[in-house]
Z-matrix of the N, CA and C atoms (Angstrom, degrees):
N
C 1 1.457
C 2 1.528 1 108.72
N 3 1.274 2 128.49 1 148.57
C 4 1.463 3 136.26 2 -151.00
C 5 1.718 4 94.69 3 -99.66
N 6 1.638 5 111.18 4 142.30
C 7 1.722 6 103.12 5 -178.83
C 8 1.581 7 105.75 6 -62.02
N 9 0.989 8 150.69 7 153.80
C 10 1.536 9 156.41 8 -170.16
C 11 1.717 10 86.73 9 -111.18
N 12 0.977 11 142.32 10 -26.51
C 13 1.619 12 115.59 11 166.44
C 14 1.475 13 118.43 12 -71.46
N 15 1.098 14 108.69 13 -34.15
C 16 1.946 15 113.53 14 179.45
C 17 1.484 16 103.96 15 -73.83
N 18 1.293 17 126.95 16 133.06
C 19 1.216 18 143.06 17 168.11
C 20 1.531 19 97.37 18 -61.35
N 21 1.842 20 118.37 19 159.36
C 22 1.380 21 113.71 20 -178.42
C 23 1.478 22 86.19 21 -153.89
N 24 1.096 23 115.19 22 163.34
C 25 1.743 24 103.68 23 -171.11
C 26 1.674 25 85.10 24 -139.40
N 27 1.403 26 97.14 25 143.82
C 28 1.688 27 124.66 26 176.49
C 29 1.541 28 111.31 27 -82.17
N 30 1.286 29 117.91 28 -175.89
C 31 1.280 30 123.29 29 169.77
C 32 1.876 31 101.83 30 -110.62
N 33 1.640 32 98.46 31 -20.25
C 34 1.822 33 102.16 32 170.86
C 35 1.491 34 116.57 33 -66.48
N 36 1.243 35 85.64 34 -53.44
C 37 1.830 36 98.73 35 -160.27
C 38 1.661 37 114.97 36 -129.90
N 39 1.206 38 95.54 37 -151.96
C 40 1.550 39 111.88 38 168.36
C 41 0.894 40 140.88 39 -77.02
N 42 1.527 41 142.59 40 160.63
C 43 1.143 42 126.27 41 -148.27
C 44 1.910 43 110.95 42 -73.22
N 45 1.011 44 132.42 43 151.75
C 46 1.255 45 131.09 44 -153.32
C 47 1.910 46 110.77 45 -106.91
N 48 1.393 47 134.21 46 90.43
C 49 1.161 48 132.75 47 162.58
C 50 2.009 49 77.95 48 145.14
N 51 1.010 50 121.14 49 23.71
C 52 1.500 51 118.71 50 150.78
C 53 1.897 52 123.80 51 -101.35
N 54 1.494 53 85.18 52 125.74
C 55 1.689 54 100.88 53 -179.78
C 56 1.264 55 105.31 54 -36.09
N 57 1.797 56 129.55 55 108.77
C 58 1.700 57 129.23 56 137.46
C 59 1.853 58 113.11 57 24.56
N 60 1.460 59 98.20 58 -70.11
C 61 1.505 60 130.94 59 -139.52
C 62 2.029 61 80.98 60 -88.99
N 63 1.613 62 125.41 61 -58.60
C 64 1.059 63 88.75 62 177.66
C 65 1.633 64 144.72 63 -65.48
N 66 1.266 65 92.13 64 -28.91
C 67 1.841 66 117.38 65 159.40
C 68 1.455 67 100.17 66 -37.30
N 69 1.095 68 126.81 67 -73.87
C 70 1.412 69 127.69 68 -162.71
C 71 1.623 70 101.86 69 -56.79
N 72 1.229 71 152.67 70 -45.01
C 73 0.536 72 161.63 71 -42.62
C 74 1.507 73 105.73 72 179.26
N 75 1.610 74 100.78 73 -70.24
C 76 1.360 75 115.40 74 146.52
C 77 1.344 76 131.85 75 -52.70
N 78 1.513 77 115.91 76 -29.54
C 79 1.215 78 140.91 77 164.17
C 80 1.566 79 115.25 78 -19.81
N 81 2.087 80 81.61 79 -87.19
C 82 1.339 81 119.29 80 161.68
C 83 1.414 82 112.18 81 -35.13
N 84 1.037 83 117.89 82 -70.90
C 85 1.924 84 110.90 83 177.56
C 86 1.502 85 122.66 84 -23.27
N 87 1.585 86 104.12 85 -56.58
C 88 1.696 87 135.25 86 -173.82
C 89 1.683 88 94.12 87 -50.40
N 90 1.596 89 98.11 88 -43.63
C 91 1.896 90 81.35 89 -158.61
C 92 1.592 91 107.90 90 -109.97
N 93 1.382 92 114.02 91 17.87
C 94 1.325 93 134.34 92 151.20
C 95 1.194 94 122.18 93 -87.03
N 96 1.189 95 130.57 94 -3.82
C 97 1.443 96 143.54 95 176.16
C 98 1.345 97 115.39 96 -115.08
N 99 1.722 98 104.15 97 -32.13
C 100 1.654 99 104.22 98 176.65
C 101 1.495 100 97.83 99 -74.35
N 102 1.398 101 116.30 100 -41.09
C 103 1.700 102 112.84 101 -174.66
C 104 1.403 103 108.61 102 -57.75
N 105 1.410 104 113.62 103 -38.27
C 106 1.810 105 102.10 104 -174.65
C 107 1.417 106 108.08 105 -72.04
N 108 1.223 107 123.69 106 -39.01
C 109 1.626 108 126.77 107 156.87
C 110 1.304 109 131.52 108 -2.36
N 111 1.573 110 94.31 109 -68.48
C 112 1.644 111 127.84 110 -150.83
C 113 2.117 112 76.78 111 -79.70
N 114 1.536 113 89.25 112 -69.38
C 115 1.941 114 87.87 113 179.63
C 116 1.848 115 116.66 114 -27.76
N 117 1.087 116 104.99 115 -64.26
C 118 1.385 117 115.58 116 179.64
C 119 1.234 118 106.76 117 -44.93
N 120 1.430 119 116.45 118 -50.84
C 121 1.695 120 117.92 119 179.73
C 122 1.529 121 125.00 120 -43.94
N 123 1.705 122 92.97 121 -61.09
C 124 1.461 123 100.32 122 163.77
C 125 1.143 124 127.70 123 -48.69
N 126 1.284 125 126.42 124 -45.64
C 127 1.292 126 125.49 125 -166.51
C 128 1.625 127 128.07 126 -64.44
N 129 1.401 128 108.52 127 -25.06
C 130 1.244 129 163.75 128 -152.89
C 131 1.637 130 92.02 129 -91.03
N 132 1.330 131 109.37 130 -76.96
C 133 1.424 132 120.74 131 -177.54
C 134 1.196 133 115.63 132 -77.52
N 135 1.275 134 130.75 133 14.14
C 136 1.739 135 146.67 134 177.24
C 137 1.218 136 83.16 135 -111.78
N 138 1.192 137 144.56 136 -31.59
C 139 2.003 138 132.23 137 -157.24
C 140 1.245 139 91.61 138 -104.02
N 141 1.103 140 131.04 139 -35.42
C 142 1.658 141 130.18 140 177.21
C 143 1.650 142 96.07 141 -61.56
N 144 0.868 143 109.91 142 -73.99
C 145 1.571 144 131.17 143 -153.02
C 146 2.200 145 99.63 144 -54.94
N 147 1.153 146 89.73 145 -57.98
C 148 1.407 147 88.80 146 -178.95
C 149 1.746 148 110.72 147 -79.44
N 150 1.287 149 114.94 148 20.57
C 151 1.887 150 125.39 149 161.30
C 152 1.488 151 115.64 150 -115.26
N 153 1.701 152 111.10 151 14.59
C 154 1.306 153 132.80 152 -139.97
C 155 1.832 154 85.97 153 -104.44
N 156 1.140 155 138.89 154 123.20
C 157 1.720 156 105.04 155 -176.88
C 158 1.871 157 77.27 156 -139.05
N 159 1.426 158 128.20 157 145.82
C 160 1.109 159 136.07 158 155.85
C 161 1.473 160 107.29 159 -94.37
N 162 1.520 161 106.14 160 147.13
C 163 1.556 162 100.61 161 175.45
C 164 1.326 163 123.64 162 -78.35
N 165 1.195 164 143.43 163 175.20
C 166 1.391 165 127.12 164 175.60
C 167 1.748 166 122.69 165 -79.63
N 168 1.148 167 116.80 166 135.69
C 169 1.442 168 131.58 167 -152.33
C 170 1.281 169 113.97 168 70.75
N 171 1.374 170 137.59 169 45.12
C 172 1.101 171 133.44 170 -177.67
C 173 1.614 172 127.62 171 67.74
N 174 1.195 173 110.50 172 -2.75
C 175 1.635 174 122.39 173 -161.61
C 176 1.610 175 131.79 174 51.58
């Protein structure tokens, strides 16, 4: 039988003898960081874009 304090990791899921609540949790982190990301991205590609100048007639 496997120690239940050591974490053990599946090939399904997550690591196995970790609290529900921290998983979730950690979760939450992942897609609070991907969201500030995605923000940063945009913002990023609005500063490009609006330094972006075509010449007139297309060049």
């Amino acid at each position: 039988m496997p120690d239940e304090t050591k974490p053990t990791t599946t090939q399904d899921g997550p690591p196995q003898g970790v609290p529900a609540a921290a998983r979730s949790r950690e979760g939450g982190r992942i897609r609070q960081w991907l969201e500030r990301v995605g923000l940063a991205l945009e913002r990023a590609e609005k500063r490009i874009m609006d330094g972006f100048r075509v010449p007139p007639h297309g060049g």
